[in-house]
Biopython code that builds the backbone (N, CA, C, O; Angstrom):
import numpy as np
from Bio.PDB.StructureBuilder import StructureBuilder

atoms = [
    (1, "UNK", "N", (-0.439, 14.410, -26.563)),
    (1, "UNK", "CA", (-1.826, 14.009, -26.423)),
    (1, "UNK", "C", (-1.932, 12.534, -26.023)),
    (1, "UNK", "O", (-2.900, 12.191, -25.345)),
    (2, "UNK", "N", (-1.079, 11.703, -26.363)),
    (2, "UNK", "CA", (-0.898, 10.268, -26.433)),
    (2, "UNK", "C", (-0.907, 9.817, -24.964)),
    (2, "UNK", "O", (-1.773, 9.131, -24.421)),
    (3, "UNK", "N", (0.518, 10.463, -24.268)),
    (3, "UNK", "CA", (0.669, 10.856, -23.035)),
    (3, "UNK", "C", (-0.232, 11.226, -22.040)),
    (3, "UNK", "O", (0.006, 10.571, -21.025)),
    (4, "UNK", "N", (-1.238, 12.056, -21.882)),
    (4, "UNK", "CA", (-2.424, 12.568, -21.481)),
    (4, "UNK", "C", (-3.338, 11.550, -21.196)),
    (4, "UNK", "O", (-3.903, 11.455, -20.107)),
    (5, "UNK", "N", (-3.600, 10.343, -22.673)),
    (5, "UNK", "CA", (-4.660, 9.406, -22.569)),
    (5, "UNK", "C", (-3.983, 8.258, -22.065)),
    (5, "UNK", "O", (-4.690, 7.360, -21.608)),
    (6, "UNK", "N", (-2.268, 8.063, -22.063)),
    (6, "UNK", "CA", (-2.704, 6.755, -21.220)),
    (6, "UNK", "C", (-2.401, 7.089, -19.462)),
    (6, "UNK", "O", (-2.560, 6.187, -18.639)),
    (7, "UNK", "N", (-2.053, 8.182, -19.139)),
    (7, "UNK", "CA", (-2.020, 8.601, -17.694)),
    (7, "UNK", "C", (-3.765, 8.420, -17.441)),
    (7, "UNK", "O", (-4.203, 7.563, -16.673)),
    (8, "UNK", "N", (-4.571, 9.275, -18.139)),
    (8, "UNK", "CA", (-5.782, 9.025, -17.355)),
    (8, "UNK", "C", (-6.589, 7.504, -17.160)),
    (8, "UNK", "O", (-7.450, 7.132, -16.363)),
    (9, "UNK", "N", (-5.689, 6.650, -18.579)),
    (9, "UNK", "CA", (-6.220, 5.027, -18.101)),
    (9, "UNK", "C", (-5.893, 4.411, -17.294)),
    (9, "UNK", "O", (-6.543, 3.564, -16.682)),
    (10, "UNK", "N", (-4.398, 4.861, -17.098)),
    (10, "UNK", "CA", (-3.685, 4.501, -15.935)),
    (10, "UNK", "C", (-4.254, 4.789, -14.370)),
    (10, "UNK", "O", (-4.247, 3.939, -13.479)),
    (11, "UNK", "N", (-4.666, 5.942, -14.254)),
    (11, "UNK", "CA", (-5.583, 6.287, -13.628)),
    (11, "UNK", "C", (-6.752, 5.194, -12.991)),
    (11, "UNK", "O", (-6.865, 4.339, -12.112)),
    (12, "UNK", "N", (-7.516, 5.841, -14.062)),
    (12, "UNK", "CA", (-8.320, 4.867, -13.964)),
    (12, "UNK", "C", (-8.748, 3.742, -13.892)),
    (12, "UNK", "O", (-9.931, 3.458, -13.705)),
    (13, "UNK", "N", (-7.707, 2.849, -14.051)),
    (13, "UNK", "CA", (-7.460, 1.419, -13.876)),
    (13, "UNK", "C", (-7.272, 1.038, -12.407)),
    (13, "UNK", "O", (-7.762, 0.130, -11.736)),
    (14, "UNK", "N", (-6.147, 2.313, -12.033)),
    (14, "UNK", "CA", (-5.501, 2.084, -10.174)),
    (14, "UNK", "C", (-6.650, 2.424, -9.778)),
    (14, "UNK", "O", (-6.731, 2.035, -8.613)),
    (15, "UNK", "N", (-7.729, 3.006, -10.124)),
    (15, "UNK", "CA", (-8.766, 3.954, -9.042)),
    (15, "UNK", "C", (-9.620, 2.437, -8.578)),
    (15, "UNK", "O", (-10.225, 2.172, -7.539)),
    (16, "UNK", "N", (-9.393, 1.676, -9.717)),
    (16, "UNK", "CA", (-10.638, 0.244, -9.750)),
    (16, "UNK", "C", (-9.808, -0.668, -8.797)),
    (16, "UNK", "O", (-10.471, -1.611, -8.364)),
    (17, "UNK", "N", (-8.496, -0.615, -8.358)),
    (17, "UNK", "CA", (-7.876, -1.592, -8.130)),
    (17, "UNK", "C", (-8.312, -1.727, -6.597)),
    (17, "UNK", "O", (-8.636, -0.669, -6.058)),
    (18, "UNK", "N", (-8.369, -3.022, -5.739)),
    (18, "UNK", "CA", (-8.648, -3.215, -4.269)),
    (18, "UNK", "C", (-7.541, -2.725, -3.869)),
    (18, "UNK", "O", (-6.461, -2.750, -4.460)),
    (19, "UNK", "N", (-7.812, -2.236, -2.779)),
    (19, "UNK", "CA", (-6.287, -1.253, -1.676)),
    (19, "UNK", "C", (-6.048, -1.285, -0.066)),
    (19, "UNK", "O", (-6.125, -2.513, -0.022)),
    (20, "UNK", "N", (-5.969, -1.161, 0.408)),
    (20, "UNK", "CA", (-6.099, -1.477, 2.105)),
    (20, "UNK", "C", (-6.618, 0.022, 2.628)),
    (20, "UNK", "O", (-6.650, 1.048, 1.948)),
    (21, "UNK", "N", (-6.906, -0.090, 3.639)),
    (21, "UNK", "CA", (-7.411, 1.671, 3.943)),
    (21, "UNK", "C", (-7.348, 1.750, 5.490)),
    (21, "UNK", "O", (-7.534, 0.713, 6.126)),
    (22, "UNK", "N", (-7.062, 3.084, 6.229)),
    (22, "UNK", "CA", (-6.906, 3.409, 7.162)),
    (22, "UNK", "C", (-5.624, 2.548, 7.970)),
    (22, "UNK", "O", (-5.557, 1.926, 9.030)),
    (23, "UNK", "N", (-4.588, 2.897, 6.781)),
    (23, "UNK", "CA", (-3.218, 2.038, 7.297)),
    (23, "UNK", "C", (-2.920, 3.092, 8.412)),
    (23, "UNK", "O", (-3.115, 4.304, 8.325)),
    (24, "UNK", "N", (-2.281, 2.225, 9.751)),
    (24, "UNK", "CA", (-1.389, 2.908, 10.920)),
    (24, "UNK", "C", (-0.411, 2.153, 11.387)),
    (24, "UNK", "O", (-0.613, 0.981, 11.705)),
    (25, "UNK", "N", (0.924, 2.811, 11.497)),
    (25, "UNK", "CA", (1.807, 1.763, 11.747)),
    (25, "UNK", "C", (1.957, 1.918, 13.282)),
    (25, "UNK", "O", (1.465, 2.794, 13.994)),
    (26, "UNK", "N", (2.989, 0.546, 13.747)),
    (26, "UNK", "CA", (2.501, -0.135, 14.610)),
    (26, "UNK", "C", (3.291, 0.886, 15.772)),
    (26, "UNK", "O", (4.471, 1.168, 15.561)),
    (27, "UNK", "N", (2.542, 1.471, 17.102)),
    (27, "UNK", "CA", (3.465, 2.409, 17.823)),
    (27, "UNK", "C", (4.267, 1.525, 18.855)),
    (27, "UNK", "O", (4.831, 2.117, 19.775)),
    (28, "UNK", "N", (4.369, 0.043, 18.764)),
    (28, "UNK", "CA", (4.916, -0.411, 19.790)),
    (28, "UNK", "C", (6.401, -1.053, 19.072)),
    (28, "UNK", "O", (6.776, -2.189, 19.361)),
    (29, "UNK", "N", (7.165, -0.179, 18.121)),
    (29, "UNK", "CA", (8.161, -0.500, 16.929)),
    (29, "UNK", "C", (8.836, 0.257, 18.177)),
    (29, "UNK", "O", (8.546, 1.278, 18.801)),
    (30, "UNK", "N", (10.098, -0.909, 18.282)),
    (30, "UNK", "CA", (11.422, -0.396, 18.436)),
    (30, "UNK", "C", (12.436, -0.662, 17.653)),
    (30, "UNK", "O", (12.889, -1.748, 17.291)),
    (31, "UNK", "N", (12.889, 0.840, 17.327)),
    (31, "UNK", "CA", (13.921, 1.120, 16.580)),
    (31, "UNK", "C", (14.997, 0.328, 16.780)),
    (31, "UNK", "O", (15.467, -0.469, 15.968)),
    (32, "UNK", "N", (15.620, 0.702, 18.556)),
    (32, "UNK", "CA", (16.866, 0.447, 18.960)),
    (32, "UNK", "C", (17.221, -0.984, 19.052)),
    (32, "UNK", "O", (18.359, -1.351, 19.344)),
    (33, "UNK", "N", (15.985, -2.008, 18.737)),
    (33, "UNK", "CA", (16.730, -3.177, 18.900)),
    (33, "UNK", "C", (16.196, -4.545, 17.943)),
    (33, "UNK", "O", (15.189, -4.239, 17.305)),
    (34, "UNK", "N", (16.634, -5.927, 17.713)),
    (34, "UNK", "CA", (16.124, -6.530, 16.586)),
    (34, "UNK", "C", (15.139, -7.231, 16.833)),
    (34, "UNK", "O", (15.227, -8.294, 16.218)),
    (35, "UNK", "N", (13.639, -7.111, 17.837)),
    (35, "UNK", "CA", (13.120, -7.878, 18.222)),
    (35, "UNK", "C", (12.068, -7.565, 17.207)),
    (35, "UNK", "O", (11.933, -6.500, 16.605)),
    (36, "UNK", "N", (11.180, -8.892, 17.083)),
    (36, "UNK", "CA", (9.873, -9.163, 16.545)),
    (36, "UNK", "C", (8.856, -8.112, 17.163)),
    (36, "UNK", "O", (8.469, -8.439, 18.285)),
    (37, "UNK", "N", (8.156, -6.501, 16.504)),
    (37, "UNK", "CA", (7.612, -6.305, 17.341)),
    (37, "UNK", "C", (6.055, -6.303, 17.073)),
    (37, "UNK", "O", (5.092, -5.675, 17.513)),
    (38, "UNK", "N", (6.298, -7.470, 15.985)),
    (38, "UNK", "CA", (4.203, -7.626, 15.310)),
    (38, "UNK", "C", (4.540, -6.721, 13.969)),
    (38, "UNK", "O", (5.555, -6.059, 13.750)),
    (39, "UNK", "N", (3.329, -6.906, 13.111)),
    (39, "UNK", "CA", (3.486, -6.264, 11.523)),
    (39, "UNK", "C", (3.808, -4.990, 11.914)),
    (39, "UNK", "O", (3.514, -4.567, 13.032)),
    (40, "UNK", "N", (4.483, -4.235, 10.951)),
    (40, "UNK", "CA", (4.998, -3.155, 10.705)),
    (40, "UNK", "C", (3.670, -1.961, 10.333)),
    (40, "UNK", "O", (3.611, -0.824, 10.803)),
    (41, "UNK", "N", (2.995, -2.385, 9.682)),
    (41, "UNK", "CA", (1.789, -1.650, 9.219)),
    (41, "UNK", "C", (0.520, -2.651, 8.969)),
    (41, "UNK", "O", (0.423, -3.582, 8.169)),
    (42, "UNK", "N", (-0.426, -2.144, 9.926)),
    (42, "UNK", "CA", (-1.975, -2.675, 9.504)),
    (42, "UNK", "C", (-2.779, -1.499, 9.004)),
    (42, "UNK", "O", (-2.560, -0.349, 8.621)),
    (43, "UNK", "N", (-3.874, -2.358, 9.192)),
    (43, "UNK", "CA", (-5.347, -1.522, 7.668)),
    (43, "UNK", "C", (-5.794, -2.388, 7.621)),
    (43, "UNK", "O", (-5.327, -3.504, 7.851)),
    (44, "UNK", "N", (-7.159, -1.989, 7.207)),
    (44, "UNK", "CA", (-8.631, -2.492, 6.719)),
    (44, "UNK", "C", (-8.634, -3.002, 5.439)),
    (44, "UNK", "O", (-8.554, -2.428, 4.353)),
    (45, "UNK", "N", (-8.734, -4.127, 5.720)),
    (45, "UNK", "CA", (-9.136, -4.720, 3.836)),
    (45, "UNK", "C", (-7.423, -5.092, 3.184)),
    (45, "UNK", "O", (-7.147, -5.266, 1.997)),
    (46, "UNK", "N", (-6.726, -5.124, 4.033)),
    (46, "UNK", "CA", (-5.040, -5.102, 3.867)),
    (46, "UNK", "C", (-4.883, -6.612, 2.836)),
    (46, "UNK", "O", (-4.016, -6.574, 1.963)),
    (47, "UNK", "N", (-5.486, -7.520, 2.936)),
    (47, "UNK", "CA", (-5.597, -8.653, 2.518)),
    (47, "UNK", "C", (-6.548, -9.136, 1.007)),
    (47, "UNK", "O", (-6.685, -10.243, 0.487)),
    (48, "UNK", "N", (-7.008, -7.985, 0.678)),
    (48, "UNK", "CA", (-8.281, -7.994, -0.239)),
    (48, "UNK", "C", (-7.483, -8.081, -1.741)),
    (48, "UNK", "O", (-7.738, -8.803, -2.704)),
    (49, "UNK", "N", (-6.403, -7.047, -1.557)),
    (49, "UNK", "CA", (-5.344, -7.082, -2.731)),
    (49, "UNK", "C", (-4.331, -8.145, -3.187)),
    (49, "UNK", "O", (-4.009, -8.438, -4.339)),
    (50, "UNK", "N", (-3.882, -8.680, -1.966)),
    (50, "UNK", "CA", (-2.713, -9.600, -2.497)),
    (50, "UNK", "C", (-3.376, -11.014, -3.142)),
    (50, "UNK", "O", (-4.506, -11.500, -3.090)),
    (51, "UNK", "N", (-2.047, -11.451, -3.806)),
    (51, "UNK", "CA", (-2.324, -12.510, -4.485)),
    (51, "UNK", "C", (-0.840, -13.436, -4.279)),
    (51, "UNK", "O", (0.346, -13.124, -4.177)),
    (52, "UNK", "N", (-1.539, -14.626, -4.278)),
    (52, "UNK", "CA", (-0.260, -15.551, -4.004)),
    (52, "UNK", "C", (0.037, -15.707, -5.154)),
    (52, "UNK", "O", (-0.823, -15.827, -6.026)),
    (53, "UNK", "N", (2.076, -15.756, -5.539)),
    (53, "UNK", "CA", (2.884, -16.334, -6.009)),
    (53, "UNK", "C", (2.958, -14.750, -6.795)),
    (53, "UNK", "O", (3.747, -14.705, -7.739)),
    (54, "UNK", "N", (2.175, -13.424, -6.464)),
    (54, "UNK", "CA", (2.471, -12.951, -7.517)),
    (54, "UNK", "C", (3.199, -11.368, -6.130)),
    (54, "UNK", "O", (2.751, -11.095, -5.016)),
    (55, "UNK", "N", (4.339, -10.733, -6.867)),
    (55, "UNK", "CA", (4.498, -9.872, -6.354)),
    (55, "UNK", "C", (3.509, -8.574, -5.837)),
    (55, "UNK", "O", (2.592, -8.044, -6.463)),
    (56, "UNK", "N", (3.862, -8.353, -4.896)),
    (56, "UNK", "CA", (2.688, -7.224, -3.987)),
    (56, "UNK", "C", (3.182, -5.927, -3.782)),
    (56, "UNK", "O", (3.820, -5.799, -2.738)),
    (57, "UNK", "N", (3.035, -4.655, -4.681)),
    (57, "UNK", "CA", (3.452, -3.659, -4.144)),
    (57, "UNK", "C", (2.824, -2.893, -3.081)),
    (57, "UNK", "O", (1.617, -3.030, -2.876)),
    (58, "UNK", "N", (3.668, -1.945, -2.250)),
    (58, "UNK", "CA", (2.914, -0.661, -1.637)),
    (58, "UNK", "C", (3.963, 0.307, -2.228)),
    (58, "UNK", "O", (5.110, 0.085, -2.617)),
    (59, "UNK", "N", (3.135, 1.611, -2.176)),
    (59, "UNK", "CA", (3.232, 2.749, -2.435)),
    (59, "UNK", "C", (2.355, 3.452, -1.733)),
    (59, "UNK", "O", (1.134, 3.414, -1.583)),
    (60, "UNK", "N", (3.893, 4.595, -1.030)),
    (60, "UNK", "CA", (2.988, 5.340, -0.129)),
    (60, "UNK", "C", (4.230, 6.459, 0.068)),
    (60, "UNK", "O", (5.435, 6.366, 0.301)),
    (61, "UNK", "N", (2.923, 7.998, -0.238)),
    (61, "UNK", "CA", (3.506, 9.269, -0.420)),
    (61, "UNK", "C", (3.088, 10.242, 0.741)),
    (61, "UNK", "O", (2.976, 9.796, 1.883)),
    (62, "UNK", "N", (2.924, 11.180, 0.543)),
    (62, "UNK", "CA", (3.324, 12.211, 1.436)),
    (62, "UNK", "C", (2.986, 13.674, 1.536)),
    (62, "UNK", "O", (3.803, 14.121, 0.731)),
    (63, "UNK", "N", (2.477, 14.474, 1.884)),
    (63, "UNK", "CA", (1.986, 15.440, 1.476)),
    (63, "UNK", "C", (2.180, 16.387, 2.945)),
    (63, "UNK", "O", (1.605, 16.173, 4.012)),
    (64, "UNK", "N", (3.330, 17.667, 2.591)),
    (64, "UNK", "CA", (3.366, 18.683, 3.664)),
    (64, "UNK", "C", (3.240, 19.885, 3.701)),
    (64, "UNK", "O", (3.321, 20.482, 4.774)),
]
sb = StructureBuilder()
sb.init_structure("model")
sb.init_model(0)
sb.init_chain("A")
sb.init_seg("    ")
for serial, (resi, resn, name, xyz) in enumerate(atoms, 1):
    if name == "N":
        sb.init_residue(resn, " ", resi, " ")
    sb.init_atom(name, np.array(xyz, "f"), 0.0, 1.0, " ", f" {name:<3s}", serial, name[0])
structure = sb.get_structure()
């Protein structure tokens, strides 16, 4: 039961959190070689979340 209540705070805490949205990564990425080819992934609001000096995660899943 314990388990149950802190997943749904957990929850509910991430649901409040700022996030970036309508991420697409970048189609002009080449694989085959080491050049600069611009950010890896943009989105809307991509900047709304981070915070300086403090670590920044992403997480990102998948569904087939």
């Amino acid at each position: 039961m314990i388990t149950l209540v802190l997943v749904a705070v957990g929850l509910s805490v991430a649901a409040n959190l700022p996030a970036a949205e309508n991420l697409r990564l970048n189609p002009r990425l080449n694989y085959s070689s080491d050049s600069h080819d611009g950010p890896l992934i943009t989105g809307d609001h991509a900047e709304d979340g981070a915070v300086q000096g403090k670590p920044n995660y992403v997480f990102m899943f998948g569904e087939g």
